[in-house]
C-alpha beads as a LAMMPS data file, in Angstrom:
LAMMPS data file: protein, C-alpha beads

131 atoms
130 bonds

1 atom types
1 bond types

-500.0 500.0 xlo xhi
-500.0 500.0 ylo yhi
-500.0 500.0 zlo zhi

Masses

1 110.0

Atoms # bond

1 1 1 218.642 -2.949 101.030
2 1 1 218.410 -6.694 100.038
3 1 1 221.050 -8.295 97.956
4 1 1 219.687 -9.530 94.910
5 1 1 220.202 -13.145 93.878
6 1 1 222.274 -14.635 91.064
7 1 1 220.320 -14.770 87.920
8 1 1 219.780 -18.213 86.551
9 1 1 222.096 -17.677 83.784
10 1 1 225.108 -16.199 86.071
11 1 1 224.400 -19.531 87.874
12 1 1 224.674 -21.447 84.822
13 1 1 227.956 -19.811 83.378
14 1 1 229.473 -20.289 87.186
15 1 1 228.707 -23.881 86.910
16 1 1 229.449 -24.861 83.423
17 1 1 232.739 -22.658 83.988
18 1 1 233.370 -25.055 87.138
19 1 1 233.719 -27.794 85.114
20 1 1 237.051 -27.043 84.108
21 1 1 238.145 -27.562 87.313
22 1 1 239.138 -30.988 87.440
23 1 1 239.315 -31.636 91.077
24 1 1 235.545 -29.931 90.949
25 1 1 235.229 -33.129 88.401
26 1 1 236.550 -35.635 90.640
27 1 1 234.510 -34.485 93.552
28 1 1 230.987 -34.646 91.114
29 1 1 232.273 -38.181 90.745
30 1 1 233.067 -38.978 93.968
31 1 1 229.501 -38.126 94.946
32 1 1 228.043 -39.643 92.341
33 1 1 226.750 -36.876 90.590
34 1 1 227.868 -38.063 87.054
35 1 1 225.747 -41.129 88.050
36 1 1 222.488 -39.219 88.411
37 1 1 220.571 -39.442 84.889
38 1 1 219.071 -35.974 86.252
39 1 1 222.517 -34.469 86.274
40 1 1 223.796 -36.026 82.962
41 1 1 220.555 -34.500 81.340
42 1 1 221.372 -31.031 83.057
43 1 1 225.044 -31.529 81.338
44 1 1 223.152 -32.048 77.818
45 1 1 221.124 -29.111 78.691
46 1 1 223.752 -26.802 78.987
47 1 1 225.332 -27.353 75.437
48 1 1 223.440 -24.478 75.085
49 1 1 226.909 -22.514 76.278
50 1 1 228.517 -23.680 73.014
51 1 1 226.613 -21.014 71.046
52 1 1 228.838 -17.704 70.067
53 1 1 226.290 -15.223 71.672
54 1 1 226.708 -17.667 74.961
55 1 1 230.247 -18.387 74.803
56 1 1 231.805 -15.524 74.088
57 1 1 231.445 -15.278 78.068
58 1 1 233.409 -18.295 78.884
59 1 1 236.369 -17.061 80.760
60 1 1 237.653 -20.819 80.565
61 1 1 236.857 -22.113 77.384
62 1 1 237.989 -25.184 77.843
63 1 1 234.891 -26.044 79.845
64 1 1 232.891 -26.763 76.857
65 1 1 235.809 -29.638 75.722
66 1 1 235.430 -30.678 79.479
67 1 1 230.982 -30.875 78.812
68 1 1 232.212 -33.052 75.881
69 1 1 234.240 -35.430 77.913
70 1 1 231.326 -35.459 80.195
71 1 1 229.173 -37.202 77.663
72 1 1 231.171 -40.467 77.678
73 1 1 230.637 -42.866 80.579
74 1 1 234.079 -44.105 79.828
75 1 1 235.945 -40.462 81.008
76 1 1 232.825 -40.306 83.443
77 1 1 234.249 -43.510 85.206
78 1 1 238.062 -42.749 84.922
79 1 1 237.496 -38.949 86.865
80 1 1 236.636 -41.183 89.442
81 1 1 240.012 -41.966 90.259
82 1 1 242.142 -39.127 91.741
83 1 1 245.166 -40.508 89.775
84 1 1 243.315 -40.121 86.539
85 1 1 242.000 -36.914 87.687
86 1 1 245.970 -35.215 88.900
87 1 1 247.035 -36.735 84.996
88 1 1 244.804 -35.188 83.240
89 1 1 244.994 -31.750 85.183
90 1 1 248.920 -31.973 84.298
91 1 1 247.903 -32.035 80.855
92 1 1 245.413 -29.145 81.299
93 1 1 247.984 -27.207 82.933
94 1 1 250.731 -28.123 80.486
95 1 1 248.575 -26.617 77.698
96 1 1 247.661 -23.679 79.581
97 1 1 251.356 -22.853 79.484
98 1 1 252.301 -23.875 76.198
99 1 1 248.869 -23.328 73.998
100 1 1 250.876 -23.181 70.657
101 1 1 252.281 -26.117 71.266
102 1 1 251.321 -29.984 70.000
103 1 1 252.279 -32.423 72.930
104 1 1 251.495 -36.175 73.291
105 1 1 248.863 -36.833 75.722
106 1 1 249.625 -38.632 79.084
107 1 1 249.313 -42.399 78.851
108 1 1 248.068 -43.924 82.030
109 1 1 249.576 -47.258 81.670
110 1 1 248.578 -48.409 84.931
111 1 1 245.943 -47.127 85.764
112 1 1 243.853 -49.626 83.916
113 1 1 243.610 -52.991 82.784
114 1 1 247.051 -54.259 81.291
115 1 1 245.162 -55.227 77.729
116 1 1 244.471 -51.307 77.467
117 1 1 246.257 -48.083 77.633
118 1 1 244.155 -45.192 78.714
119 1 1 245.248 -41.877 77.354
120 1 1 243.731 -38.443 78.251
121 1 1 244.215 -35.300 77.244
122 1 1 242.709 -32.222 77.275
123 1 1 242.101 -32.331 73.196
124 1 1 240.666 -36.434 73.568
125 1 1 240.454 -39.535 75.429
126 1 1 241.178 -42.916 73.573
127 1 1 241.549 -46.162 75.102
128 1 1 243.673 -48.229 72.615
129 1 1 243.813 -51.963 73.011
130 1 1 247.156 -53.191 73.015
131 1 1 247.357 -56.891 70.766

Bonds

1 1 1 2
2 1 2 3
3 1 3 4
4 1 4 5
5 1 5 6
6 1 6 7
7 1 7 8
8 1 8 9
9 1 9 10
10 1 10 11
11 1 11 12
12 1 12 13
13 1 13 14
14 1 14 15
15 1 15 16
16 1 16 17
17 1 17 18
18 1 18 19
19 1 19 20
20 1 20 21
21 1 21 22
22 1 22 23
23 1 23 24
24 1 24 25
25 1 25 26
26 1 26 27
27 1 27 28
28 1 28 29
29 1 29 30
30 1 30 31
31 1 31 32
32 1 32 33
33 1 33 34
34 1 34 35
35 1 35 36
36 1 36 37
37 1 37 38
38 1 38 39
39 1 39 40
40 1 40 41
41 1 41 42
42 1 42 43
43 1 43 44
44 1 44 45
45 1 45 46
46 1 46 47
47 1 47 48
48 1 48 49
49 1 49 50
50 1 50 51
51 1 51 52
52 1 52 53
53 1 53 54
54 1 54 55
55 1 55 56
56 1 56 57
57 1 57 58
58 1 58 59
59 1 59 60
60 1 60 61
61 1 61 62
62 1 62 63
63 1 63 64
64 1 64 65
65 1 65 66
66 1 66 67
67 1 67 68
68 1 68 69
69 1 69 70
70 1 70 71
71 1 71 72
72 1 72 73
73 1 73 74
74 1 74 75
75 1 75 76
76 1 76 77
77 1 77 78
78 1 78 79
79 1 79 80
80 1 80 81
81 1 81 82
82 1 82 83
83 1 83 84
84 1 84 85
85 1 85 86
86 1 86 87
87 1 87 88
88 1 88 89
89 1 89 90
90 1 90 91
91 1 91 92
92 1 92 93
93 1 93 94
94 1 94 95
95 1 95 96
96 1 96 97
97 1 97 98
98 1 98 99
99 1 99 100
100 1 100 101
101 1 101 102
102 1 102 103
103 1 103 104
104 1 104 105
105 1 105 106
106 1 106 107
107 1 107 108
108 1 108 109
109 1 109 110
110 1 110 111
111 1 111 112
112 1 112 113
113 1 113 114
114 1 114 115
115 1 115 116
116 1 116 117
117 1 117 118
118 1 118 119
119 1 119 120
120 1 120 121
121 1 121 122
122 1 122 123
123 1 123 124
124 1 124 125
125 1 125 126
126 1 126 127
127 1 127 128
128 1 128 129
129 1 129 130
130 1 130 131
């Protein structure tokens, strides 16, 4: 008997699922993946997963914050970096633990030029210009 294949949408909710693995992040980056204008329109594709009939089978929700994040070529550029990567997957984890609670996102003081501080977190990323 042959196995049957994935369908296209299991495929889909694997991948867009993946992306709230933030090593799976750095590694897209690392290859250049979130370089590739095809890929980046495949990421605006599947916004599709933000729909209530679609994501009520997220088991990690946070993906869809992640597909967000995605969009800017700031964050795009900063997953790059594995340092950038392990803060913001401290974060991640942090929440995971404490979901109630309101914490202050990591700043990444030097991981960027001294004029800026870069902060992440899994809720936003602002780059604030120090004067």
């Amino acid at each position: 008997m042959a196995e049957e294949l994935p369908t296209r949408w299991e495929v889909e909710l694997e991948f867009v699922q993946a992306l709230a693995n933030i090593q799976y992040l750095n590694f897209l980056a690392q290859n250049k993946y979130l370089e590739n204008e095809e890929f980046l329109n495949y990421l605006r594709y599947l916004e599709y997963w933000r729909k209530p009939e679609y994501a009520k089978h997220l088991v990690y929700p946070n993906c869809l914050h992640v597909l967000t994040l995605l969009q800017s070529e700031s964050f795009r550029q900063h997953i790059l970096r594995q340092d950038a990567a392990a803060v913001l997957m401290n974060d991640m984890v942090h929440r995971w633990k404490e979901p109630q609670t309101t914490f202050a996102a990591t700043p990444l003081q030097n991981l960027v030029k001294p004029e800026c501080l870069l902060y992440f977190s899994i809720t936003q990323i602002d780059i604030i210009q120090i004067f």
